[in-house]
Structures are given as C-alpha cells and as structure tokens.
N, C-alpha and C positions, 0 to 999 in steps of 0.2 A: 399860255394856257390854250389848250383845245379849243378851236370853236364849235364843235359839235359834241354836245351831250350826248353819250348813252345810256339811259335809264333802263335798268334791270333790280326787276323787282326779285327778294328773295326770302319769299314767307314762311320764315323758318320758324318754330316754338320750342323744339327740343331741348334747348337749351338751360329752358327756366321751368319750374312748378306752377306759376298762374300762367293760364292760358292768356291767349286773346294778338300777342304780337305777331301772330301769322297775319291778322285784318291791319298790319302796318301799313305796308306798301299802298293798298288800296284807299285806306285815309290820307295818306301824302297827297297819295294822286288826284282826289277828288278835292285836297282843299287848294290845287290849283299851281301845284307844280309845274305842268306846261307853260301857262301864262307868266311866272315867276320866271321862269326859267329864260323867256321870248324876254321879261323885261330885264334881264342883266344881260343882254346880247348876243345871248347860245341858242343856236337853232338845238333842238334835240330830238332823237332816236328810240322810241320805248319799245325795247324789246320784251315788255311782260315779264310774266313772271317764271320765274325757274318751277317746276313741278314739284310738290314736296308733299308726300303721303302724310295722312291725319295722322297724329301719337296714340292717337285710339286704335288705330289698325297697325302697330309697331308694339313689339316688345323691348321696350329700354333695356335691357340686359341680354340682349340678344349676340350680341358683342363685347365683350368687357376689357378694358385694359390689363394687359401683364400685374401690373399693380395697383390698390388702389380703387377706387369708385368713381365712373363716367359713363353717364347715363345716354342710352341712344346714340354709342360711338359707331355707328354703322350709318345714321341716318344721317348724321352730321357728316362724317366723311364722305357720301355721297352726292350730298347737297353743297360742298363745299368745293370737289371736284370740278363742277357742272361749273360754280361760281367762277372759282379762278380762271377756268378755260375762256370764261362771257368776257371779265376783265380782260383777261391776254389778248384776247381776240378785237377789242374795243381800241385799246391802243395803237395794237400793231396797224391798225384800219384809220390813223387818228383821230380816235376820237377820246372823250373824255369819261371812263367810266363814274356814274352817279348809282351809288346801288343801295334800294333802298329795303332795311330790315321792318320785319324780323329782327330773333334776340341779338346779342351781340356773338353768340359763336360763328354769325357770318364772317366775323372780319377774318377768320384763317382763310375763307378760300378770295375775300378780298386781297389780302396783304400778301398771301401766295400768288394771284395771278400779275399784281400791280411788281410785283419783286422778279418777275420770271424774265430772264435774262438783262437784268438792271442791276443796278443799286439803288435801293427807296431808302429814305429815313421814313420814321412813323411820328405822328402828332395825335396823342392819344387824351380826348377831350370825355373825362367822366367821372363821377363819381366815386367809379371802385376801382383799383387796379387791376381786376383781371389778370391776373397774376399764379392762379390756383392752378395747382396739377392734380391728377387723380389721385395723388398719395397725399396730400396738404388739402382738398376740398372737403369742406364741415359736407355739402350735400351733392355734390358728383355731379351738379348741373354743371354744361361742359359754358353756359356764357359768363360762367366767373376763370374761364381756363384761359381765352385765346389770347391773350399776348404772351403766355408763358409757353402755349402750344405751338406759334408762330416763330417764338426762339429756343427752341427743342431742350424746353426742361421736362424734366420728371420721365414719367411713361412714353412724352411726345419725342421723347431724343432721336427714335427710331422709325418715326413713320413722314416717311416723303409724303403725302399727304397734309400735314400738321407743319411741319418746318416751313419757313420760310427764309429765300436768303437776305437777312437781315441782320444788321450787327447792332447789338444794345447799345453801342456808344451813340448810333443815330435814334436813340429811341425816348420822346420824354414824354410824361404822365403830365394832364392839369387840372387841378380841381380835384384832388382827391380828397375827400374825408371820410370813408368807408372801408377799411381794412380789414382783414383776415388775423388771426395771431402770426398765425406761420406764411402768411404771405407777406405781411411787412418786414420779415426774416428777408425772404427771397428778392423782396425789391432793394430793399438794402445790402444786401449781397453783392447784387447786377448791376452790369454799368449802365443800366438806363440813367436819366434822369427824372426826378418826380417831384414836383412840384404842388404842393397840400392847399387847402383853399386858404390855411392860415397865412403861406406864400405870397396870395391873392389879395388877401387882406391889408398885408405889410407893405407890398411893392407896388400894389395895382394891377387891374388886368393886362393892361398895356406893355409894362418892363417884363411880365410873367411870361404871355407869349413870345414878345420878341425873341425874350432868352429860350423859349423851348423852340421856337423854327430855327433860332441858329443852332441848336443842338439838331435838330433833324435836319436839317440844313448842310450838313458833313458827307451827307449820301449826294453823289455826283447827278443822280438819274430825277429829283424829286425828291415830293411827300407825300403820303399817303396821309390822309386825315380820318378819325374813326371819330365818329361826334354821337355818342351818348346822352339820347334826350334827359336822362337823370341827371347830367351836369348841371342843370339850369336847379333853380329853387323848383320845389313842387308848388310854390303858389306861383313858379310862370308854366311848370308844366305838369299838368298832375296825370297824364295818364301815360305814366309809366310803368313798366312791371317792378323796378326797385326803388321807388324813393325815400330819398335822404336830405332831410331838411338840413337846410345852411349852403345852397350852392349859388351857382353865379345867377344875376342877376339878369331880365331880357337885356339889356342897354348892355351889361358888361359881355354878353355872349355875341351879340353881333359887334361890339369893336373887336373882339376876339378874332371872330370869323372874317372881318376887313381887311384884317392885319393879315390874316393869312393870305388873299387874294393878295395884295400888294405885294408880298412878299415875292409873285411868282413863282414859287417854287410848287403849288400844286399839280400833283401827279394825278391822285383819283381820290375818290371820299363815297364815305360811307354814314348813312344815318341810319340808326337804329333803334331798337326800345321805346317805341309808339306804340300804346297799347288803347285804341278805341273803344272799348269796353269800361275801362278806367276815367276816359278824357271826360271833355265836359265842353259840348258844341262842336268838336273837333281841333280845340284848343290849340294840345298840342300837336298834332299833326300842321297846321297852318303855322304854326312855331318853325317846325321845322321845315317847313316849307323857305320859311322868310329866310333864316339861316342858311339853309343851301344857298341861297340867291346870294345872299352877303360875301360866301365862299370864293360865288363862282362871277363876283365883279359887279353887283348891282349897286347902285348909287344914290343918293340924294338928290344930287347934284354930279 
C-alpha cells in the first residue's frame, strides 16, 4: 500500500432527497482524520475539497437520461469528472487516494479514476446495492445508480463518463439487506457477487470478507473499496442519509476493514454517507474516521 494519503474531499448531495452529506467531508475532517491517519503510519495530503454548486442554484432536470428518471445528471457528471481526474492523478504521483463523501454517486468518478488504465476489482461494503438505472429507479436519485453506472447498464451503457473499466466478475456486494424489486432482478442477473447480511449471519464477518476480496481480488491492479456508512447498524451510526436496521456491528466493521488491509490488495477507498445534521456528537463521522484507519493499517498492537 501507498505511503502517502491523498485526501480529496467531495461534497456531493445530488444524489439523495435529504440533504445535509455535502457537510461530510468536513465532519470526517474535524473528528480527526489527520491524526488517524499519522497513527496508522501514512503521512497524508488534503487536497480539499472538489467545487460543487448548491442544488438550490441547479435544476435537477436540467439534463435527463435517454430513458428513464436521474436526477441532477449534469451535476454528477461533472463532479465526478473532476473526481476521477483527483484519483488518477493521485496514483500516478504514488499516492494513495482516500476520498471522502458526500452521497454515494461519488463512487463513479472514484472507480472511474482508480480503474483508468488498470484492472481494479471493487469491494462494495453497504447496505443497498446500488444497483438502480434510470429505467429501474423507484426515485431517479442517481446514489442508488453507481455500481450499475460504473458497469454500463441501463441508460449508463453509453456515456464514457459513467462506465468504468471494470469486469463484474471482480465485483462483490456485503451486507446487503436493502433491495429494490427490480434491482435484485439485475443483481441476480450479473456476475457480481453479493453477499446479504443474512451471509454475515451464517458464516461470519470474517469467512464473508475473505470470500468477497478473493472475489475482487481476480483484478490484477487492486481493490478499490466503497464503505457505506449505512452498512454498520444505525445504533453504531446513525447519521446517515439511508438507514436500515440490522447491519454490521462496530467490532464486525473494523475486523472487516483489517482483513482488507492485510489483504494488501488495497488500491484506493472511499467513505461516504455521513450526514452531520442526522449524527449525534459527530458520532458517525469519528466512526468513519476509525474505519479508514483500520483500512489503511492501524493496529492495536
């Protein structure tokens, strides 16, 4: 893994109906991400945050998909542009991008720039699959889209922007108990893997992960990791824009996140869906703090 962090904040909301995950980044920040970061042995780099205009001063349909309902596709694409370039640019410089959301339609221009001239696999850690297209979304908010956007289904088949080079076989879900009707169609369809909290339940957090990093694990170049603060229970994070009771536990999310350090196959990562408005002390933002650190090598002992 990288020794140098690049932190790139990217305070996005377009994505979701409650406001408030544009004030992410800046709660990560403040519950001590640097210091976190010094104590798992990475020097790091905060390049701020990416530019991203109010939704108040944007018309959501200002842009609309071929087919279909996706809200604010002009502002996402732009902001996700910007994104993927920060990532590309982080690596190629060695360094380790750490980019902190906003909703989760960051992760297209995450997985689009960590994918740009590689092969990633993806380890996708959260409650919903993310899996929706503009033709399959009950509400056209695009952060129920980006893993279906990032493997060019639906509307997204045609826009180099939205694709990423990624092959579903390298791609596994954990922790899911939040589904779509027609999206659990489309996951069952695709050669991802997806792994349900009922999974989690049966095998453990331990045998869940291993088996989904060897599933991502088949891409030569890394992993890209996308960590959904909804994955955890809402009584260990509650300020989130979607929760859904019955997720992992704090003790099961950081063996999670250990096992992926060990693994060495980390590429870059992404935390999202910190809503400070929701939290309560700064709860979960300092949640996510810890868990990056877990990710990226800190220890006990």
């Amino acid at each position: 893994m990288r020794e140098r962090v690049r932190v790139i904040g990217a305070p996005l909301d377009y994505g979701a109906d409650r406001r408030g995950v544009d004030m992410g980044p800046s709660a990560i920040r403040y519950a001590g991400l640097a210091d976190e970061l010094a104590a798992s042995g990475r020097t790091s780099i905060d390049r701020g945050d990416l530019e991203v205009p109010r939704a108040e001063e944007r018309d959501p349909d200002a842009e609309t998909p071929p087919s279909g309902s996706a809200k604010f596709v002009k502002e996402v694409r732009d902001v996700c542009e910007r994104l993927a370039d920060e990532v590309a640019d982080g690596l190629a410089n060695g360094e380790f991008p750490l980019v902190l959301g906003g909703d989760h339609s960051i992760a297209i221009g995450s997985m689009q720039g960590s994918s740009r001239n590689a092969e990633v696999g993806v380890l996708w850690f959260d409650a919903h699959g993310d899996f929706n297209t503009p033709e399959t979304s009950p509400s056209g908010n695009v952060h129920g889209m980006p893993l279906a956007a990032a493997l060019g289904h639906g509307s997204f088949a045609d826009t180099d922007w939205a694709n990423a080079s990624i092959d579903p076989e390298n791609v596994a879900l954990v922790g899911l108990r939040s589904i779509d009707e027609k999206e659990r169609v489309a996951i069952r369809e695709s050669p991802v893997t997806a792994y349900t909290m009922s999974d989690i339940d049966e095998r453990g957090i331990t045998a869940v992960t291993e088996a989904a990093i060897e599933v991502a694990s088949g891409a030569a170049d890394g992993i890209h990791v996308s960590l959904d603060l909804d994955w955890l229970d809402p009584k260990e994070a509650p300020g989130v824009g979607t929760p859904v009771r019955g997720g992992v536990t704090y003790r099961e999310a950081h063996t999670a996140l250990e096992i992926v350090a060990n693994s060495g196959a980390l590429r870059s990562l992404e935390v999202v869906e910190v809503n400070p408005i929701l939290d309560s002390e700064n709860e979960t933002a300092s949640l996510a703090v810890e868990l990056a650190a877990s990710a990226l090598g800190k220890r006990i002992l």
